[in-house]
C-alpha positions in Angstrom: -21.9 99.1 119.8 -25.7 99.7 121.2 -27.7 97.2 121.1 -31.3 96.6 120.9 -33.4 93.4 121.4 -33.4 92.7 117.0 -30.8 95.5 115.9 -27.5 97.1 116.7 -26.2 100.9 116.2 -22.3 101.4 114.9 -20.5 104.2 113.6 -20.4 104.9 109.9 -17.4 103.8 108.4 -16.3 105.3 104.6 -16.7 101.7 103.7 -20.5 102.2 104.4 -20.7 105.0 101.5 -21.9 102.7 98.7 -24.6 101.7 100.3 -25.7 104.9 101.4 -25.9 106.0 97.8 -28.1 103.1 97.2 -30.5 104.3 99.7 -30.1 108.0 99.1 -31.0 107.3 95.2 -33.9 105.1 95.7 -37.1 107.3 95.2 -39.0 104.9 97.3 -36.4 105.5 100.3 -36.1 109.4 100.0 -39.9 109.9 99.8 -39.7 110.6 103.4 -36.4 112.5 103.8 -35.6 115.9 102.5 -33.8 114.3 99.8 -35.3 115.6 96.5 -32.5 115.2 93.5 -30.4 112.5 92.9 -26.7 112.5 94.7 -23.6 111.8 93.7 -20.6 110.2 95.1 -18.2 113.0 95.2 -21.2 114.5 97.6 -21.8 112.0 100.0 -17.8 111.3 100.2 -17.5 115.3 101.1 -20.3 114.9 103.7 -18.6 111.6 105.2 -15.3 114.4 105.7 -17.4 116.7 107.1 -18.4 114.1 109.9 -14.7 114.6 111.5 -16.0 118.2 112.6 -19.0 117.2 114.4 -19.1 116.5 117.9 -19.1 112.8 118.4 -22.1 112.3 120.0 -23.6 114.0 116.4 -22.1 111.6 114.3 -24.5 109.3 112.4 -24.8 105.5 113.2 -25.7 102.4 110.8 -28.6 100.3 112.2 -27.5 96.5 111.6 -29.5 93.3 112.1 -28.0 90.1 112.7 -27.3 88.0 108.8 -26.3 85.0 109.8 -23.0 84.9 111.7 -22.3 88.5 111.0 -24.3 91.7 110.7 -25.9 93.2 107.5 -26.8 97.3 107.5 -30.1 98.2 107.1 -30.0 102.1 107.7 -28.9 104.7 109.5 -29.6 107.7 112.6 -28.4 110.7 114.1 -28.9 113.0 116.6 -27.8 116.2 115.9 -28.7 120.2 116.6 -27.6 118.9 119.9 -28.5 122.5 122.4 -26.3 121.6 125.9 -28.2 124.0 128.0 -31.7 122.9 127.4 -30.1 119.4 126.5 -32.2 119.1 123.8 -31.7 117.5 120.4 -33.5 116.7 116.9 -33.2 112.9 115.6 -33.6 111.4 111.7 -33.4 108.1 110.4 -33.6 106.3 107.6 -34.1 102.4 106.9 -32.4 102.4 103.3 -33.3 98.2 103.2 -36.5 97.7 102.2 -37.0 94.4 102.7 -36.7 94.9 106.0 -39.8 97.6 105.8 -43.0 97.0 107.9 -41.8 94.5 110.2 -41.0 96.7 113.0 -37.8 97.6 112.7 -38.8 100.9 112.6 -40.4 101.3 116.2 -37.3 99.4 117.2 -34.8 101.8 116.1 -36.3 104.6 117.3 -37.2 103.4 120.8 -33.3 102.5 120.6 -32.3 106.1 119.6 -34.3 107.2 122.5 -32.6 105.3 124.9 -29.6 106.3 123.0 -30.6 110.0 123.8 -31.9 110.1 127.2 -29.5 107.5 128.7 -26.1 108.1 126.7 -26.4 111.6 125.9 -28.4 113.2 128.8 -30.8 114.5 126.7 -34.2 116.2 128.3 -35.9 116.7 124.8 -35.8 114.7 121.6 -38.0 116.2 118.6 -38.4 115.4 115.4 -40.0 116.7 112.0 -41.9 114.6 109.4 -44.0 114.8 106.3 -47.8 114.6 107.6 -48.2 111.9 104.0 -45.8 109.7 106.1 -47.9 107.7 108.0 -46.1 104.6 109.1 -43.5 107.0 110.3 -45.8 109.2 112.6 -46.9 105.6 114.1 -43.4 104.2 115.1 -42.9 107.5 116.6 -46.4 107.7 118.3 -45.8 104.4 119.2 -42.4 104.8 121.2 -44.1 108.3 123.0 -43.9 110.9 120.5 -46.7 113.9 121.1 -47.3 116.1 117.9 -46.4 119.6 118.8 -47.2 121.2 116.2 -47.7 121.9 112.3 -45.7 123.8 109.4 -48.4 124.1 106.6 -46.8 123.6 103.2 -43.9 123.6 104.4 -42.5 121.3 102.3 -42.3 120.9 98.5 -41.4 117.6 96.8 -42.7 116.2 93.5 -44.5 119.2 92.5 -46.9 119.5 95.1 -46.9 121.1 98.9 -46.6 119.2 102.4 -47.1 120.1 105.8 -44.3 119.3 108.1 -45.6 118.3 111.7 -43.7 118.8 115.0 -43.1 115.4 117.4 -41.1 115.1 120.4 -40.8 113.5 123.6 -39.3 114.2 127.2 -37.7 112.2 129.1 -40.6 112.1 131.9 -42.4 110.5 129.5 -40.2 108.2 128.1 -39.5 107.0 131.7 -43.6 106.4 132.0 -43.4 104.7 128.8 -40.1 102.3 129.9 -42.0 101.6 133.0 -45.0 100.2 131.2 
């Protein structure tokens, strides 16, 4: 386990499928993810396979707070596109819960995947990609040191219209400036 100060990470476990198709389903959840049709079991049992053949440290986890005296799953991360030389990586996440939305546990996670990164896994660079619409997302991620790099126009296309995709990341200089804050 990884533990933050309000949440945990874990490993996925094929027990955890169900409620991923919850989250994955839920229009309101996979507004923004790159989710745009509805999945089906069958799929998200072949992707859990798939997970064997990744390297470990790829491998998603299940964020979990604490629900009385055991824990209760409230979403998932990964770091994956893991590049060894320039130890450099992308992250994702998703909080499938939603009653657990705008109460921080956003900023939390992520500032827990980045101590993930840069302690566990070495990392030098941590970047991810988001929809510019998504604006409580670009604040957690502002928030735990995340500098906009850059901007794909219209990158994206969900619910018949265009999106620009925009560019975060963060090194580990900075994160380090940030921790000693």
């Amino acid at each position: 386990m990884i533990y933050g100060e309000r949440i945990r990470f874990r490993r996925a476990e094929k027990t955890d499928i169900p409620l991923f198709m919850e989250w994955i389903n839920d229009p309101e959840v996979t507004k923004g993810l790159t989710i745009y049709l509805p999945m089906g079991l069958w799929e998200e049992e072949e992707w859990f396979a798939g997970l064997a053949k990744c390297p470990q440290a790829e491998r998603p986890l299940v964020v979990e707070v604490p629900d009385g005296d055991s824990w209760r799953a409230i979403g998932n991360v990964s770091v994956f596109n893991i590049d060894a030389v320039v130890r450099s990586a992308e992250v994702g996440i998703m909080l499938g819960d939603k009653t657990i939305w705008n109460q921080g546990y956003g900023t939390e996670t992520m500032r827990l995947l980045l101590k993930h990164g840069f302690e566990a896994l070495n990392l030098n660079r941590i970047q991810l990609y988001v929809y510019e619409k998504n604006i409580w997302a670009i604040r957690a991620y502002e928030k735990v040191g995340f500098v906009h790099e850059g901007r794909r126009r219209e990158a994206h296309y969900k619910n018949g219209k265009y999106e620009d995709i925009l560019t975060m990341s963060v090194l580990r200089s900075e994160w380090k400036k940030e921790m000693e804050l």
